[in-house]
DSSP file (Angstrom, degrees, kcal/mol; ACC not computed):
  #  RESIDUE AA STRUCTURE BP1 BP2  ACC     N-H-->O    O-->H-N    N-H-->O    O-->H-N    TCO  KAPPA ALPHA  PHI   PSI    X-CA   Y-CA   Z-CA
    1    1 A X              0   0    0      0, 0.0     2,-0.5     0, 0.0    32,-0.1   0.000 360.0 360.0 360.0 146.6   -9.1   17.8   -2.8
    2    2 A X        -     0   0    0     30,-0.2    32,-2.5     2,-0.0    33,-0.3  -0.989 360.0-169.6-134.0 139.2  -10.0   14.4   -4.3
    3    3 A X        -     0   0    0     -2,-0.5     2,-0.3    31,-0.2    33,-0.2  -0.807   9.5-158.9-128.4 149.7   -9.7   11.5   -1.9
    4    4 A X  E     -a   36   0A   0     31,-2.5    33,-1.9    -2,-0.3     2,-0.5  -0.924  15.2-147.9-132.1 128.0   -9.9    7.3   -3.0
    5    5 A X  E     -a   37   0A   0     -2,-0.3     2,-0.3    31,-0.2    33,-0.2  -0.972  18.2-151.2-111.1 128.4  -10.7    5.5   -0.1
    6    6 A X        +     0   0    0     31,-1.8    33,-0.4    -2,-0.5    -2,-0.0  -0.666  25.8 173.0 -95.2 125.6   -8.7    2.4   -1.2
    7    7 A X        -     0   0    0     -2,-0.3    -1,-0.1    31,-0.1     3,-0.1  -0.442  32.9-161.1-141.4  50.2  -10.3   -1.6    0.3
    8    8 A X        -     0   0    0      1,-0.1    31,-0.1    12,-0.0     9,-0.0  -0.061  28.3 -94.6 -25.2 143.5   -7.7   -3.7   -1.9
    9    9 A X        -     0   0    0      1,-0.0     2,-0.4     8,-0.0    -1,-0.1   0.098  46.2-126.0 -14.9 143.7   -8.4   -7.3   -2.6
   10   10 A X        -     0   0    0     35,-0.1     2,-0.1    -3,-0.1    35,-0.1  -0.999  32.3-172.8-121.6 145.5   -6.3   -9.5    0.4
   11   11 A X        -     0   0    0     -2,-0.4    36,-0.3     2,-0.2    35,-0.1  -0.465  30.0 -98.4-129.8-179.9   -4.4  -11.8   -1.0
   12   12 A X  S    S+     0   0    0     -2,-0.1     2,-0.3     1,-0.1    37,-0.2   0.690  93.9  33.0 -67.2 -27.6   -2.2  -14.8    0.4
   13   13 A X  S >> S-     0   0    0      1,-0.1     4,-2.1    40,-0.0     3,-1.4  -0.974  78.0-111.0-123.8 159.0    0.8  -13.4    0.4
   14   14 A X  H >> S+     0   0    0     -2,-0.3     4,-2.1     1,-0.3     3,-1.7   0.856 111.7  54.0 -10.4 -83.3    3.0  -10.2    0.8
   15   15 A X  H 3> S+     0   0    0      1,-0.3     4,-0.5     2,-0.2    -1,-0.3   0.470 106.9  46.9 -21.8 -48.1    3.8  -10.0   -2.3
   16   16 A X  H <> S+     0   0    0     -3,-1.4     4,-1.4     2,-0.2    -1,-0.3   0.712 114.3  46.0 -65.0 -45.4    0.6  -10.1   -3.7
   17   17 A X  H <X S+     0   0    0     -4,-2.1     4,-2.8    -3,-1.7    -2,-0.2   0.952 108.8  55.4 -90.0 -36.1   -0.9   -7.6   -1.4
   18   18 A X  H  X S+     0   0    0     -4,-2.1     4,-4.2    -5,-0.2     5,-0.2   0.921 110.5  46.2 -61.9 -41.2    1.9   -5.2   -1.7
   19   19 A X  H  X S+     0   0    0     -4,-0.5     4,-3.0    -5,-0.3    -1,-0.2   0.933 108.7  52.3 -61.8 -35.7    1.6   -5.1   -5.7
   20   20 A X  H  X S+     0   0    0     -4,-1.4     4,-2.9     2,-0.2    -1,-0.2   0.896 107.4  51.9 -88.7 -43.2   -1.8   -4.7   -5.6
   21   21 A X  H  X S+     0   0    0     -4,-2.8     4,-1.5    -5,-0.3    -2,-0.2   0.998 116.1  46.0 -66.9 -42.6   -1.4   -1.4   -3.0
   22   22 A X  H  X S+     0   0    0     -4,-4.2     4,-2.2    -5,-0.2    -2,-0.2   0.946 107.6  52.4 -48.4 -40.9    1.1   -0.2   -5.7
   23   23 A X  H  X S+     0   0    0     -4,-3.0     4,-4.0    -5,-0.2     5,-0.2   0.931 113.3  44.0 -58.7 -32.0   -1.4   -1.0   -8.4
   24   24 A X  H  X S+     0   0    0     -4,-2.9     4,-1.6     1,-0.2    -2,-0.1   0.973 114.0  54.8 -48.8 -59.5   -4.4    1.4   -6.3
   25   25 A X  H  < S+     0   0    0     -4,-1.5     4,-0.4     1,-0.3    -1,-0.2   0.530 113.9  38.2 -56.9 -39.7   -1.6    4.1   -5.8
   26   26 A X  H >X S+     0   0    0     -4,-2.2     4,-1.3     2,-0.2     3,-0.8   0.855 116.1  47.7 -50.7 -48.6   -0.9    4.2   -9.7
   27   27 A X  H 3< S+     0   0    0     -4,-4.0     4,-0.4     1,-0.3    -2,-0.2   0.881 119.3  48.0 -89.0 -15.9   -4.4    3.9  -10.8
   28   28 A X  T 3<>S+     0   0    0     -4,-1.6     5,-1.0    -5,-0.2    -1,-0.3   0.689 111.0  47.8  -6.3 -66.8   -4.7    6.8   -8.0
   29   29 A X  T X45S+     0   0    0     -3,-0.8     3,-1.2    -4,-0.4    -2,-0.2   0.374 105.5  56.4 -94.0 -44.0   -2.2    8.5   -9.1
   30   30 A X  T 3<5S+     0   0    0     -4,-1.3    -2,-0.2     1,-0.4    -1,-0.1   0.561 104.7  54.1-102.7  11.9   -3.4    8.4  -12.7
   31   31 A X  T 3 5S-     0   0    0     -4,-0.4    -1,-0.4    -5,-0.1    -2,-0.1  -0.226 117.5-110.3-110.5  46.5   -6.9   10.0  -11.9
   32   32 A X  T < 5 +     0   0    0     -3,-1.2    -3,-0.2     1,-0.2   -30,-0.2   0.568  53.1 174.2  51.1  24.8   -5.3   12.8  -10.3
   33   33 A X      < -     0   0    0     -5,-1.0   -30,-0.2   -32,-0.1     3,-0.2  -0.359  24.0-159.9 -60.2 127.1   -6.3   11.9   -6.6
   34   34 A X  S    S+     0   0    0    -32,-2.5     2,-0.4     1,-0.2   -31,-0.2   0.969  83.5  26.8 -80.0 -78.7   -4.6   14.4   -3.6
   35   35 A X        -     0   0    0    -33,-0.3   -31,-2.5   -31,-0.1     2,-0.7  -0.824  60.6-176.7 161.1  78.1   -5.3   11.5   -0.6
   36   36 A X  E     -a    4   0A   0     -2,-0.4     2,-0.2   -33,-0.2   -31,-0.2  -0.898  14.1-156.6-118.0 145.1   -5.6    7.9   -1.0
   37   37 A X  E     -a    5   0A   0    -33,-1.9   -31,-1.8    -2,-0.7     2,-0.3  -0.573  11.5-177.4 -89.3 136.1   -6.6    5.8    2.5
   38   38 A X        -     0   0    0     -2,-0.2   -31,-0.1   -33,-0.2     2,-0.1  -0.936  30.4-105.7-138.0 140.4   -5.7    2.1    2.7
   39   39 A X    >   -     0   0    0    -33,-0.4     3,-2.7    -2,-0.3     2,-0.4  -0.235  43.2 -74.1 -85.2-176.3   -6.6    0.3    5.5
   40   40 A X  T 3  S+     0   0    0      1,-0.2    -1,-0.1     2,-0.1     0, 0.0  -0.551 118.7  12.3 -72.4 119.2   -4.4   -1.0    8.4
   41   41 A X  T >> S+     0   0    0     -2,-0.4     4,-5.1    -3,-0.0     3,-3.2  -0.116  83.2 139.8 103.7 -14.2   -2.2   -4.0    7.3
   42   42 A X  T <4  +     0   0    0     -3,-2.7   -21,-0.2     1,-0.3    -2,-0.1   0.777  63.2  51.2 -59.3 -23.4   -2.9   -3.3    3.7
   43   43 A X  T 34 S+     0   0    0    -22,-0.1    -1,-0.3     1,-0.1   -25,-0.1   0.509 124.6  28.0 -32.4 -32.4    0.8   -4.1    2.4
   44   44 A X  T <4 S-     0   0    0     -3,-3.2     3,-0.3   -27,-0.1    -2,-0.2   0.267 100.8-148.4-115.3 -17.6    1.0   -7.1    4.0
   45   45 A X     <  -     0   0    0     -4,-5.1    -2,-0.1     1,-0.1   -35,-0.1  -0.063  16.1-107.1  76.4 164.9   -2.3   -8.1    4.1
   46   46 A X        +     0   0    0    -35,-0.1     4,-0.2    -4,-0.1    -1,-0.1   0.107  56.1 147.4-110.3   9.2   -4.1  -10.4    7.1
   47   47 A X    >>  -     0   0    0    -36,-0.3     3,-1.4    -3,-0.3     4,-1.0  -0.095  60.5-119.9 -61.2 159.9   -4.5  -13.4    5.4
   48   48 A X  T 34 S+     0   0    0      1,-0.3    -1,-0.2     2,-0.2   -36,-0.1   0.022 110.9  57.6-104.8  54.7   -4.1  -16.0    8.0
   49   49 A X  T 34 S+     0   0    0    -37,-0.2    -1,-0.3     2,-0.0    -2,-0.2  -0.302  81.0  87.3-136.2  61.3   -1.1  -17.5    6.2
   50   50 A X  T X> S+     0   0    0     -3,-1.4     3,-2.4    -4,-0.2     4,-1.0   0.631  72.7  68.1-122.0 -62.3    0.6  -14.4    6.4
   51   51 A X  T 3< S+     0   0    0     -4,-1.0     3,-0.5     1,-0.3    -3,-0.1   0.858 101.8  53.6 -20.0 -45.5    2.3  -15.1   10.3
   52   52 A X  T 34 S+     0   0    0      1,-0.2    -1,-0.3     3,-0.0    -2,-0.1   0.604 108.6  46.1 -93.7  11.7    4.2  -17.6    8.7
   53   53 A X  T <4 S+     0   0    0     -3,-2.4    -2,-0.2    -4,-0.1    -1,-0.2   0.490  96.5  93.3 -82.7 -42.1    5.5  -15.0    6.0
   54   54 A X     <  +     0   0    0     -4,-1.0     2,-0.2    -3,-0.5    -4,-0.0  -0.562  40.6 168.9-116.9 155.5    6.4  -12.2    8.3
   55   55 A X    >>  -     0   0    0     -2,-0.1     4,-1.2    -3,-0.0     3,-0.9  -0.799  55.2 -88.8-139.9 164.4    9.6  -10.9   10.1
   56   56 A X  H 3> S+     0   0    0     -2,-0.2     4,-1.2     1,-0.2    -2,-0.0   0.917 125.5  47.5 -38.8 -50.9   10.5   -7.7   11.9
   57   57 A X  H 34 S+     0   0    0      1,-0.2    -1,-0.2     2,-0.2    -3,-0.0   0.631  90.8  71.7 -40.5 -48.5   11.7   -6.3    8.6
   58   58 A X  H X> S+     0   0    0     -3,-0.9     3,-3.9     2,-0.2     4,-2.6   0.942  98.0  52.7 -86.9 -64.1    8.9   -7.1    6.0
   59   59 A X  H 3X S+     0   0    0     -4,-1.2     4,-1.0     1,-0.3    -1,-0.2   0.924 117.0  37.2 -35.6 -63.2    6.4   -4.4    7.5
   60   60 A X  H 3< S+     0   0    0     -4,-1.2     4,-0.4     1,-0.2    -1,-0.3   0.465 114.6  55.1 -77.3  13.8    9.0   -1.7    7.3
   61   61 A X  H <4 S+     0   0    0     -3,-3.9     4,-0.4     3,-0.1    -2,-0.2   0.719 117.9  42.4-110.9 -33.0   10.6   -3.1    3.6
   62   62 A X  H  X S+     0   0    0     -4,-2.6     4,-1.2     3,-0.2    -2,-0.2   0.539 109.9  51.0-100.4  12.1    7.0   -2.7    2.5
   63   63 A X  H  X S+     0   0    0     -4,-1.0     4,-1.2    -5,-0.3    -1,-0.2   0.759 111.8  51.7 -72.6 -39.8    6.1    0.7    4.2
   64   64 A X  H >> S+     0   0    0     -4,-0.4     3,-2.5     2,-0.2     4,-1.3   0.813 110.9  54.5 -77.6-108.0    9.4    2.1    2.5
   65   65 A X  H >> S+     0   0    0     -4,-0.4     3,-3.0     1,-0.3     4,-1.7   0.290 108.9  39.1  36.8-108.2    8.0    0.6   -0.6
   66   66 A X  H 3X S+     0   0    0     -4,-1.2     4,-1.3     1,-0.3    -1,-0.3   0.698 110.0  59.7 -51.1 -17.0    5.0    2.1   -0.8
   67   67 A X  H <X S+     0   0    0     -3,-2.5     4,-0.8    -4,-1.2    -1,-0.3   0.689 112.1  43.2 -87.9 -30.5    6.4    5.5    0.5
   68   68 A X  H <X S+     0   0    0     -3,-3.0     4,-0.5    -4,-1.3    -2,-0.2   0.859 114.0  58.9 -89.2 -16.7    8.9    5.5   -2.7
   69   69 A X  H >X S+     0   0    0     -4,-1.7     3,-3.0    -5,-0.3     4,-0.9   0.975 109.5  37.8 -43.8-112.3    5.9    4.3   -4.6
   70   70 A X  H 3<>S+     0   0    0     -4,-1.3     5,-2.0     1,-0.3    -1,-0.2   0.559 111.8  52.1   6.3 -70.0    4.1    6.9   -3.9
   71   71 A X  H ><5S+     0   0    0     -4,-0.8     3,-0.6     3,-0.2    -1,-0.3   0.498 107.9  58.4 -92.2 -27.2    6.6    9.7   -4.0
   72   72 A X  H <<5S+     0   0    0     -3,-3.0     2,-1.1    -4,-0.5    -2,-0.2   0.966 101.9  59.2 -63.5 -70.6    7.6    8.2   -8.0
   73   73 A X  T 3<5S-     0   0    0     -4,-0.9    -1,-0.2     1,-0.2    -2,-0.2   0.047 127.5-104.0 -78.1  35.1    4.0    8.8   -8.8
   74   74 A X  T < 5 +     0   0    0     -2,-1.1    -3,-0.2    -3,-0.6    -1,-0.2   0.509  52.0 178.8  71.3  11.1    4.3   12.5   -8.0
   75   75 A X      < -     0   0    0     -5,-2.0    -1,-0.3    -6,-0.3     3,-0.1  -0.329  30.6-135.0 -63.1 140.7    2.5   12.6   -4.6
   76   76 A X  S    S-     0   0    0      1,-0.2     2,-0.2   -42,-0.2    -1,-0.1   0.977  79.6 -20.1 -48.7 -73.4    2.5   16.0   -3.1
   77   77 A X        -     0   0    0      2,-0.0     2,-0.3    -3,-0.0    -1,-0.2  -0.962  61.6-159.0-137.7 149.9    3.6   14.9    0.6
   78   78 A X        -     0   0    0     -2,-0.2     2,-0.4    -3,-0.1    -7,-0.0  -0.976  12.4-167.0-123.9 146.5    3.3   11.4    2.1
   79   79 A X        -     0   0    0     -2,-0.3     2,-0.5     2,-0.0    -2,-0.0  -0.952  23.1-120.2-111.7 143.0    3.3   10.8    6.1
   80   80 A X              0   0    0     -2,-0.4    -2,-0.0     1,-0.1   -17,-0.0  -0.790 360.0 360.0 -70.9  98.6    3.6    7.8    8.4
   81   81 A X              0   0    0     -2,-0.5    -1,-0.1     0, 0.0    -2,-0.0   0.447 360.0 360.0  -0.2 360.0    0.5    7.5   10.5
């Protein structure tokens, strides 16, 4: 099994940090990796103008995201923590 433990760049906004967890998950993806680890928040990032960015919604529109992400680039199974 070949694992990337993934510690993206945090960026200012969503947006940004969510692309950049798609970009890990491709380049992941395109060294044949079973398992890559991101840490907690890494979709939305922590940046501390990120509070005034986020709604109920945004977490789970960028967990579903990455999860189709994911599932595009041929991952075998993904699960939700």
């Amino acid at each position: 099994m070949k694992i990337a433990i993934c510690q993206p760049h945090m960026f200012d906004t969503i947006e940004k940090n969510l692309e950049n967890v798609l970009q890990k998950i491709k380049t992941s993806a395109d060294n044949n990796v079973d398992l890559a680890v991101f840490p907690e928040c890494g979709s939305t990032g922590f940046h501390r103008n990120i509070p005034q960015q986020i709604n109920n919604k945004i977490p789970d529109d960028a967990f579903d995201k990455t999860k189709t992400y994911s599932k595009e680039k041929n991952s075998r199974s993904y699960r939700q923590p």
